[in-house]
C-alpha positions in Angstrom: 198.0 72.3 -147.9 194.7 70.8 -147.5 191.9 70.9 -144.6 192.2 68.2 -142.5 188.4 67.4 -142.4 188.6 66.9 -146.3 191.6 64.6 -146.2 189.7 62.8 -143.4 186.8 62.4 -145.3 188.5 62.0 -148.8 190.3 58.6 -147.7 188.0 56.9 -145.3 184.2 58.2 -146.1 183.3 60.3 -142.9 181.5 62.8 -143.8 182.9 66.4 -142.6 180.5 66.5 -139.6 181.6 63.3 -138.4 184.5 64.4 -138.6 184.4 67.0 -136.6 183.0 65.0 -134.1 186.2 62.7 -133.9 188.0 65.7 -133.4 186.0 67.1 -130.5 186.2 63.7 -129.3 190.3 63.7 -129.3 190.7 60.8 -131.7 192.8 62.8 -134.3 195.7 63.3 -134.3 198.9 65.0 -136.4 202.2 64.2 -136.0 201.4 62.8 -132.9 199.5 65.7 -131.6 196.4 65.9 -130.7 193.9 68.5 -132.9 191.1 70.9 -131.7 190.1 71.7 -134.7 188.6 69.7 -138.0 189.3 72.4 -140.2 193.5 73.3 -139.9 195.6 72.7 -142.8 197.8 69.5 -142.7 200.3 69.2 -146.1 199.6 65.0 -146.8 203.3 64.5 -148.1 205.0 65.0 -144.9 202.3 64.9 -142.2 201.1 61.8 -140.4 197.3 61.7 -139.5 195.6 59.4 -137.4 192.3 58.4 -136.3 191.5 56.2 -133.4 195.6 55.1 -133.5 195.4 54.1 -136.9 197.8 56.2 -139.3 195.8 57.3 -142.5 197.1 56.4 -145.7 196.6 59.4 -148.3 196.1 59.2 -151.7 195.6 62.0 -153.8 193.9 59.7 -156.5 193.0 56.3 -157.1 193.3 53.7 -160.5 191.9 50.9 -160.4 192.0 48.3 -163.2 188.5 46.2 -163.8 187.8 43.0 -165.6 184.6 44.4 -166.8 181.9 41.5 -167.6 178.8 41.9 -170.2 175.9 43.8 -168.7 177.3 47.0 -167.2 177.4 50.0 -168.7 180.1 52.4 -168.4 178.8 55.6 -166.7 179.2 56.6 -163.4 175.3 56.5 -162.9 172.5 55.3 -164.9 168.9 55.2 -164.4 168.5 51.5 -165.9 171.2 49.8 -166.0 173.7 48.8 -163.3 177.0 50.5 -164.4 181.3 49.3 -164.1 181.3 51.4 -160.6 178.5 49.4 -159.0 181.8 46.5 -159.3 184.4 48.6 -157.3 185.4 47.2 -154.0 183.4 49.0 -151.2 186.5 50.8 -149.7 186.9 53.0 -152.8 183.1 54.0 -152.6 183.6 57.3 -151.3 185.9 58.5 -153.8 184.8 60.5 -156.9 186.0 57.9 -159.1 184.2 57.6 -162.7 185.6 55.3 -165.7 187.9 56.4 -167.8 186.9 55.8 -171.6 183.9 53.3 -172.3 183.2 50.1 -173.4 180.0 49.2 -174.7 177.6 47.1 -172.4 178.4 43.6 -174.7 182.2 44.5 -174.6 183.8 42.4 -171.9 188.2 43.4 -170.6 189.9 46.5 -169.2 188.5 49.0 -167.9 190.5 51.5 -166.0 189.2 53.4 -163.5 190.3 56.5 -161.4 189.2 60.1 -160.0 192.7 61.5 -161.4 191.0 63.7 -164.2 194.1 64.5 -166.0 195.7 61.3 -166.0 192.2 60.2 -167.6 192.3 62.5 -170.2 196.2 61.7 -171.3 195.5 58.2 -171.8 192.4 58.9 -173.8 193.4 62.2 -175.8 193.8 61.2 -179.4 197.3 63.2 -179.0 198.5 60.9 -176.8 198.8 57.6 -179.0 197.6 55.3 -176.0 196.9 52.0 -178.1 194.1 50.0 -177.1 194.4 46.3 -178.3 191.3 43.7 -178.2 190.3 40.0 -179.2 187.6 40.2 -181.6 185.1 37.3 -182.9 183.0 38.4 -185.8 180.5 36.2 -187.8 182.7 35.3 -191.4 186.1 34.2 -191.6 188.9 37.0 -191.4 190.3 37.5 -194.9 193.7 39.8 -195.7 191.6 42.6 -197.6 190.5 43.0 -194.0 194.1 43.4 -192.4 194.8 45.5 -195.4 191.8 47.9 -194.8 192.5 48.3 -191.3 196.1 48.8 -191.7 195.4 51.6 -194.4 192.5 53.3 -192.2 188.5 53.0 -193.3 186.3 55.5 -194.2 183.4 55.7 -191.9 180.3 58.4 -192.5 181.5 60.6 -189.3 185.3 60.8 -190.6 188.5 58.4 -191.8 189.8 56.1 -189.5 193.2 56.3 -188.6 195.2 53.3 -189.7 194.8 50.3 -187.2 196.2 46.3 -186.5 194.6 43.4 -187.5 196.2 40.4 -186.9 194.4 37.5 -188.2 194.4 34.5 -185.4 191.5 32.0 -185.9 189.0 31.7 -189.1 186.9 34.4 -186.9 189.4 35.5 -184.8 192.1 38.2 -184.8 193.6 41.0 -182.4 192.9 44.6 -183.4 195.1 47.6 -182.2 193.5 51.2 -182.2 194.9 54.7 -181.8 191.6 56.1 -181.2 188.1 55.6 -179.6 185.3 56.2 -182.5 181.4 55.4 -181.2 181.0 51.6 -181.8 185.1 51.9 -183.8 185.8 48.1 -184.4 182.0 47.3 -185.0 181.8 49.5 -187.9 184.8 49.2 -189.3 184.2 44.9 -189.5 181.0 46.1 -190.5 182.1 48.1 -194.0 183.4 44.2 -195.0 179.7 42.5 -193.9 180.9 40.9 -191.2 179.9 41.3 -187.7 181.2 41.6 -184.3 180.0 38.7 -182.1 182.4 38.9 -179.5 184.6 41.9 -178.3 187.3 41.9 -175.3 189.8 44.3 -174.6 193.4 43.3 -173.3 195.3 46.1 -173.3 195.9 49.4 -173.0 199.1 51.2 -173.9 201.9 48.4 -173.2 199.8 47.1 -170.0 197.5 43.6 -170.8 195.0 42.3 -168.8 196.3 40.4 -166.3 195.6 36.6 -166.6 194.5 36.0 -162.9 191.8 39.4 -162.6 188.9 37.0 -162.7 185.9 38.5 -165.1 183.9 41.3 -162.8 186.9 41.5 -160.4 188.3 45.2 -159.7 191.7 46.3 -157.8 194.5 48.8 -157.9 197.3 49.4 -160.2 200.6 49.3 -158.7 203.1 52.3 -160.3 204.4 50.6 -162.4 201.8 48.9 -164.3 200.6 52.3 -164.5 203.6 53.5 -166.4 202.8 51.1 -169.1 200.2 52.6 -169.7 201.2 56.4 -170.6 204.7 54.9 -171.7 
């Protein structure tokens, strides 16, 4: 059971006082029913709430899958730099959401993003296996000691690498599969052959790609079961 105020203002950005200003105004209702007061508990899997007529669709949490272009950062906030939330529709603003894992300013693809903490930290936890798979560009042709090297995990300063895909698809192109999420991972791990990442994308995550028609910068919602293919 939840307060009725913070479901209110949880799914459509009133703030608690306003609020309690439709209330006192008789635009609320429950079930039907008319409230008198902002703060009784309502249970959001069986109750129906309205404001002004219009039912109120609850969600407990949000994901939302984003195309993320060059440029943005990913940090819920950043004093500099415009970050991957400052590209989420304007009807998700006044949810808590924040992205889940990062990709580095250059690094263009998936980006998921959600205010469901746990869910975050399942698809991220090393534990988990998540795989996260990516084009890559680098600056030298790909060569097989390089597919061989990934697949038997690198040595970096800050720890081994766990073992990793490479599969070789242009002269400087190939597809890399991780099990992890090292600082800079597929940078450095090109970069212990001399060869450097020019151009980096992400596709996927878990057995979910990118879909073809989320235009670069574009943000929307998973449906359930895209969101399955994630976790598996």
């Amino acid at each position: 059971m939840e307060r009725l105020d913070k479901v209110i203002s949880n799914q459509t950005g009133y703030s608690r006082k306003e609020v309690k200003d439709l209330v006192k105004n008789k635009r609320v209702m429950v079930n039907n029913i008319l409230v008198s007061k902002s703060d009784i508990k309502v249970d959001v899997s069986k109750d129906i709430i309205l404001v002004d007529g219009e039912e109120i669709n609850v969600k407990k949490y949000v994901y939302l899958m984003l195309n993320k272009p060059k440029g943005y950062v990913s940090a819920t906030e950043d004093r500099d730099m415009a970050t991957v939330l400052e590209l989420v529709p304007m009807e998700f603003s006044h949810r808590d959401l924040f992205p889940a894992g990062r990709l580095d300013r250059d690094t263009t693809g998936l980006m998921l993003i959600t205010d469901d903490g746990e869910f975050a930290h399942n698809i991220l936890s090393p534990k988990k296996h998540v795989k996260k798979t990516y084009n890559v560009t680098i600056d030298i042709p790909m060569t097989e000691e390089m597919v061989t090297g990934f697949s038997e995990g690198i040595k970096l300063i800050d720890g081994d690498c766990k073992p990793a895909g490479l599969e070789i698809t242009g002269e400087y192109t190939g597809i890399v599969t991780l099990f992890e999420g090292r600082y800079h991972q597929i940078k450095r791990m090109f970069g212990c052959f001399g060869a450097k990442v020019v151009e980096l994308q992400r596709i996927g995550m878990g057995d979910f790609f990118l879909p073809d028609d989320l235009e670069l910068g574009e943000c929307r919602e998973f449906n359930e079961e895209e969101l399955k293919s994630i976790i598996g």
